[in-house]
Structure formats: C-alpha cells, structure tokens
Steps between C-alpha positions, in 0.01 A plus 500: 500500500581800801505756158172385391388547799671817644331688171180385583547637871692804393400576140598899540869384565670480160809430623383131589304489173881616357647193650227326419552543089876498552513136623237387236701673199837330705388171494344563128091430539446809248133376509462522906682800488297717290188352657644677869572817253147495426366422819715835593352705263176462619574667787620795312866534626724795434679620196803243591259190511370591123876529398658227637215287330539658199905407489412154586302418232791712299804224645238260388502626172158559500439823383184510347372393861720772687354771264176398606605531870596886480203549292293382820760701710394816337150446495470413876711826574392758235763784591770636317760266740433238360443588150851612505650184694274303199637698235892446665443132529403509113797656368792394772374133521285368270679725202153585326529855479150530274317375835698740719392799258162376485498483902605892458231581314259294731612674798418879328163410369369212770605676811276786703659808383652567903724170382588575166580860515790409702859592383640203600285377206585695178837504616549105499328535196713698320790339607403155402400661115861693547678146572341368205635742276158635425586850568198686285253281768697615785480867384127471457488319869685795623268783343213326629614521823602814505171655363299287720703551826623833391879413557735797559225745623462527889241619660281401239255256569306270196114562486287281713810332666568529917770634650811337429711321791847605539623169352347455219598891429893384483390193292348755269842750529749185405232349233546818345897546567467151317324666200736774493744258484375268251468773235853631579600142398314433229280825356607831363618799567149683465423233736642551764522843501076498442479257859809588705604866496222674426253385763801521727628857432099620504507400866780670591454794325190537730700456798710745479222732326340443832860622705764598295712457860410082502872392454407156530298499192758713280768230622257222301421740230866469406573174606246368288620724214832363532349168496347503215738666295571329150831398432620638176248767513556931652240480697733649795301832445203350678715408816651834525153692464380288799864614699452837402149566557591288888792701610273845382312399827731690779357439849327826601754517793803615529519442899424126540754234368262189548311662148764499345640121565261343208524770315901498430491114377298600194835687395667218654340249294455726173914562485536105522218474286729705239850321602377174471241462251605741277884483583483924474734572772499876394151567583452298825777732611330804408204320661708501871632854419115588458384351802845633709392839398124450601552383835508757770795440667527765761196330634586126452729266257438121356875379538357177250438807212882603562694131512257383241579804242918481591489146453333522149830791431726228612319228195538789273853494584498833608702488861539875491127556484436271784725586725384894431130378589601336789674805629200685442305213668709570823448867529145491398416199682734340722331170578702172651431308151658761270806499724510175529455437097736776439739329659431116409546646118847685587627211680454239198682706276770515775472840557607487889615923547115548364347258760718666793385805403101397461526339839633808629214732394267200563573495896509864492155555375439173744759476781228221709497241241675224634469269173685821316776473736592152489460469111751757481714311775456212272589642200871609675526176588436358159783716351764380791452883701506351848596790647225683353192225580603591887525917471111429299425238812616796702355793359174287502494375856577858657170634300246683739199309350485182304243269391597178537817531693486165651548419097775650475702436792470129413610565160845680685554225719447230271748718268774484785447139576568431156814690504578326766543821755371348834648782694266749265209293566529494849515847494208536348282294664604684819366777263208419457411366856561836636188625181277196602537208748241278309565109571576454117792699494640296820433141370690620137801658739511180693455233229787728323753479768405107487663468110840560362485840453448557842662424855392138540229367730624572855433907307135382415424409804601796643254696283232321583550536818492871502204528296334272765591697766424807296166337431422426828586824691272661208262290602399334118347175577439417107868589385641308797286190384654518129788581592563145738305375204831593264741451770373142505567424181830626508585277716343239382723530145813597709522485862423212692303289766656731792415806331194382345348398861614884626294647241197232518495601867438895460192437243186622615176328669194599319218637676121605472406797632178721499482874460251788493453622141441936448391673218655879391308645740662251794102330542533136626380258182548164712758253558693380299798199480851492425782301504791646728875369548647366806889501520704313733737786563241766567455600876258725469163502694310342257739153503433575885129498426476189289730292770214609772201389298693164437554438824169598579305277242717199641389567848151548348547115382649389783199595743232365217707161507509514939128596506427165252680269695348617822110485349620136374626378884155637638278263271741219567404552898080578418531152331674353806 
C-alpha cells in the first residue's frame, strides 16, 4: 500500500510511520501493526517512537511485551532521559512500582557518572520513594545527594567533577529546597534545624562579616529568620538580634540621602516585623521613635518613616499621638505625602476646620502646587461651600508661579460648567486666552459655546472663527490645521451641509517642501524634507509662488506633448 511504501522511501519521517501504525491498530491487525513498530525501531526513532510502542502493546493488554519495549528503549539510549521516562511509564501506566524503583536504581549505578550525578535524578527519585510512603528511603535518597553533590554549599565544587552549567546548578538549588522541604514535612525538629538554618545562617553570617554595610544580605538574614521561626516556640530573640545588629550599621554619611534609602527599610521592616508577627505594637513604636530620632533631618527626611509610625498611633488607638507626630512631621519635614496623609486621616473622621486649616499651611509652604489647590477646591465643594471653591479657584489662578496651571484652570471651568455659570466661564476663558492663545484652549471655548451652557451654535462659530483668524495672522500653520480639524466635526454633529461645505473649503492643501538643515553653530548639514500647508485664503507670496510653478509645469507638458506630435507627423512624411 502508499504507507508501505512511503516508509520505505522516507523511513526518517515518523510521522508517516505514525499514520502508518494508527490505521493498522484502527482497522485491528495487532499482528501487522507491531511488525511496522518493529520495523521502526530498527531505525532507532526518538524517545516518542519507543513510547507510543510501548502504550500500544499496553491498550493491547500486553504488558509483559510493552515492558520489554522500554527495556530496549533504555538500552538503545543509555541517558538519564530515558531512564526517567522508563521509570514514569512503570509507575503511571503499567502500575508496577517495584520495576519503576528498580529502573531508579539502574539509572544511579548503570549510567556514566556525567548522567547519573544529575539532580534531576535523585530528585525523581526521592519523590517517587516519598509518593510511596517510604519516607526513611527518601531521606537516605536525599542525604546521598546532598553529600555527593554537596547541596546547599555554593561555590563548592565535588572532587574530580567539571564545572557545573548554570542549569543543572538551579536543579541542584530546588533538589535541595525539595529536601528542605521534605524533612519539614516529615522529619524532626533537629532535622531541620541540622539541614536548613544552619548552613543558611553560616552563609550569611559571612556576608555581612565580609561588609557589615551589605543591606541586601541583612534583609535575608532576617527574612529567613522570620521564616523559619517555630510556631509555639520564643525564638523571636533570634530575629531581633539580626534587626539590631542591621540597623547598628549607620551609613558613614550624613550628606548623601541615596545611602540611606536601603538602609531605613531595615527599621521599616523590623517595626512590622514586631506589629505583625509578634502583635507588640509597643515596641514597633519605639522602633519608629528610634529611627525618627536617628535620621538627620536638617539634612534630609523619609516622609514613609513619618506616615508609617502615625499610622501605627492611629491602630493603637492613640489619635492624639498621631496627629502630634504628624505635626512634627510638617515642621520637620514638610513633604507633599505627609500633607496629603495628614489630611486624608482628618477628613475621614470628618474633621473639615482641621483640613481647611492643613490646606492652608500646605499651599503656604507650597503656593505652585496645582493638585493642592484643587483638592482643597474640591473639598469646599464636597461640603456645599460654593462660594468658597471659587475665592480657592481665585486665589489659585492669580498665583505668580504654578506648576500645572493648565490643571487647574480646567478643574475651575469644569467647576463653573457644572454650576451651570456660563457667563463665569466665558469669562474665564477670555482669561486665560489673554495668559496663552494655545489652539486647545480655543477648540474647548468653542465646543463650549456649542452646548447648553453656552450661547448656542451661531456663538461657536463665532469662536472659531476668531481663533482662525487669530491663527492665521499669527501665522500657526499646525494650530490652524487642528483647529478646521475640530471645527469640522462640529459641524458635522451640529451644523449642516451649508456650513459644513464653508468649513471643508478653508482646509488646507498639503505640500512637500525641502529645506537646508543647520547645526548650533548655523553649518549647513544637507537637505532635508518637510511637509508644508497650503491654504486657500492665504495671499501671500508663497501661494503666488506655487500658482507660477503650476502653471509652469503645465506649459512644460504642453510643449513635451506639441514636440511628440510634431516628431510623429515627420515619420509619417519619411515613410511617404
């Protein structure tokens, strides 16, 4: 048949020797079938081939046979691959679990010693003894490994054994993660303080033996501490040494903040350490008054130390303390987040004379911060103080500098349009074109006047009409462009095909251009292209200029056209 005869053209093709099997076994000739398996295997296939032969003889019931099969597998391909996939098939599939341990211990003793001193090994190993409930095996699997391999002791490298790769390194770090684990689960305390914390705390105490000032390696000093901590047991004395003997390390610097960043989360983490773990809310706020007291504040601040120790007062119940911290906080410090906490804390307990008079010293210590004024607007508006939300729009507006004033004079328009004051916003958008005549701020006055607040459409026309002509006389090509870009639309949602056609009829042609580019130094670099806009209602020189070289490139075409047709009546009379 074509299958017979495809494999013997294309025997390195399993998947025809795939379909090949798969319509024998479909039509039920288990006979022919396993003869094209064995023709297969003498061709040595992959690992898939052996398997799939292996699970037919297994739907055939024929296990004795299938056994055989992965014995052959594992002999043609001696490597710990597939030992393992041997010893998987045993115990998944054909439920023998003495051949599967058997395969284990044929894969440490039969392999070359670069194939069974992998990880992969004694870890599959152990966890197949572990699944059987044979725990005292698994232990002894695990010991093995680690002596052999020494698990849990970088750097070190076993006698007579290369380098090892960087993969087989993390096999070795989780087969040993597994070993810790197994003997949390099932050994004894001894145990696991013998394999887990002792190698582990030996390596750290030499890293920060070797610099006391390596906050990295106090941070999993601790952590690990705190990990392995035994419930029901005070061993909290042994996470507090490791706290105090980090936080004795004070950057040698007084001057430079960036030392002190890592530095302030070990107190950070050691007064959580002590509120959460060991629910002593007394000393993790001693902790914060420590570390308040250590930091040199005339030099720099760590606003997270100061919300972080007020909000701990305010879990201890103790309002009066936090709000006395915070204070000091603001005089000491004076960052954005403290105000900004300060006042989040006073305004859930309803305290709104407290946040007035927060936001009050907060925009005098920072009269530019736009997001400071219009949270405070906001909060007068919350409480029903209209009048109020427009004097703090005011007072804002008139400031000399701001940071993000186009912020807030959004955030006072919008307020007006909500209150429904169209005269007010008029007002100030004629405000704030006299500050800045950006195309923005004339396509959000126009498309205002277009809705009910405003004066109605004929109004929004109007503006965008000035802005044009604005625009124009200014000579802004780009704003012009978006602004017939928004005028369109307008009219597209609300005018219609008369005005529509108007607007359609002042847009721009497009055009390319070249130009000399200069460096600083006003050096010619080399042309250079651009795209340039053309408007119908420009009579400037340049619209003068581009009619003259249209006119000339039609004449150009018109005297290429006259001189074909007269070289085409001159052959017609040589042929004559």
């Amino acid at each position: 048949n074509v299958l017979d005869r495809a494999v013997q053209l294309l025997p390195r093709v399993d998947f025809l020797w795939y379909k090949y099997v798969y319509m024998e076994e479909m039509v039920g000739d288990v006979p022919k079938c396993r003869t094209v398996f064995d023709r297969w295997m003498d061709w040595m296939p992959d690992d898939n081939a052996w398997m799939s032969y292996a699970r037919f003889e297994g739907r055939c019931g024929h296990w004795d046979q299938a056994k055989e099969i992965m014995k052959r597998y594992a002999n043609a391909y001696p490597s710990s691959k597939s030992f393992m996939r041997f010893a998987k098939w045993a115990e998944y599939e054909a439920k023998d679990v003495d051949l599967a341990r058997t395969v284990y211990e044929s894969a440490l003793v039969e392999l070359e010693p670069e194939e069974s001193r992998q990880a992969r090994v004694f870890g599959r190993f152990a966890a197949f003894e572990e699944r059987q409930g044979e725990y005292e095996r698994a232990r002894v699997i695990y010991k093995h490994a680690t002596k052999l391999l020494h698990l849990g002791q970088e750097g070190t490298q076993p006698p007579g054994e290369e380098e090892v790769a960087k993969w087989e390194q993390e096999k070795r770090n989780e087969l040993y993660k597994a070993y810790i684990a197994f003997e949390k689960k099932r050994g004894d305390k001894a145990g696991i303080e013998d394999i887990v914390i002792t190698s582990q705390r030996a390596q750290y105490e030499k890293r920060v033996k070797d610099d006391p000032r390596d906050y990295d390696a106090w941070f999993e000093y601790a952590k690990m501490e705190e990990e392995n901590e035994v419930e029901g047991m005070d061993n909290a004395g042994k996470v507090r040494e490791v706290y105090e003997r980090a936080i004795a390390n004070v950057p040698p610097s007084m001057e430079e903040k960036q030392l002190w960043k890592r530095y302030i989360y070990l107190w950070i983490y050691y007064a959580l350490y002590e509120e959460l773990q060991q629910h002593n809310l007394d000393r993790a706020s001693q902790i914060y008054d420590a570390c308040i007291d250590l930091i040199p504040h005339s030099k720099f601040s760590f606003s997270k130390i100061w919300i972080n120790a007020a909000k701990l007062h305010i879990r201890r119940k103790d309002l009066l303390s936090a709000r006395k911290l915070l204070g000091k906080a603001i005089g000491l410090c004076g960052k954005e987040r403290i105000f900004a906490e300060y006042i989040a804390l006073e305004l859930a307990l309803g305290e709104v004379d407290r946040c007035r008079a927060l936001y009050t010293n907060y925009l005098k210590q920072m009269p530019h911060n736009c997001r400071a004024w219009s949270k405070y607007a906001d909060l007068e508006k919350s409480v029903g103080e209209t009048e109020r939300c427009r004097a703090i729009f005011e007072l804002a507006v008139s400031q000399a500098a701001l940071d993000m004033p186009e912020m807030l004079w959004k955030n006072y328009i919008d307020f007006e349009i909500e209150e429904g004051e169209g005269d007010n916003v008029r007002a100030l958008f004629e405000r704030l074109l006299e500050k800045t005549g950006h195309v923005k701020v004339w396509i959000s006055f126009a498309q205002f006047e277009g809705t009910g607040v405003g004066k109605g459409v004929a109004a929004a026309r109007d503006t965008f009409q000035r802005a044009h002509d604005q625009m124009k006389e200014a000579g802004l090509k780009e704003e012009r462009v978006l602004l017939l870009d928004a005028w369109r639309v307008f009219e597209k949602q609300k005018g219609d095909a008369e005005s529509l056609a108007k607007v359609d009829a002042m847009l721009p042609r497009r055009v390319k251009r070249k130009r000399m580019r200069t460096d600083e130094s006003g050096a010619e670099l080399g042309w250079e292209e651009y795209f340039d806009y053309h408007f119908p209602d420009d009579g400037d020189s340049k619209a003068g200029n581009l009619k003259i070289l249209e006119m000339a490139a039609k004449w150009k075409q018109a005297q290429q056209a006259q001189e074909s047709s007269s070289s085409s009546e001159d052959e017609s009379d040589d042929e004559d």
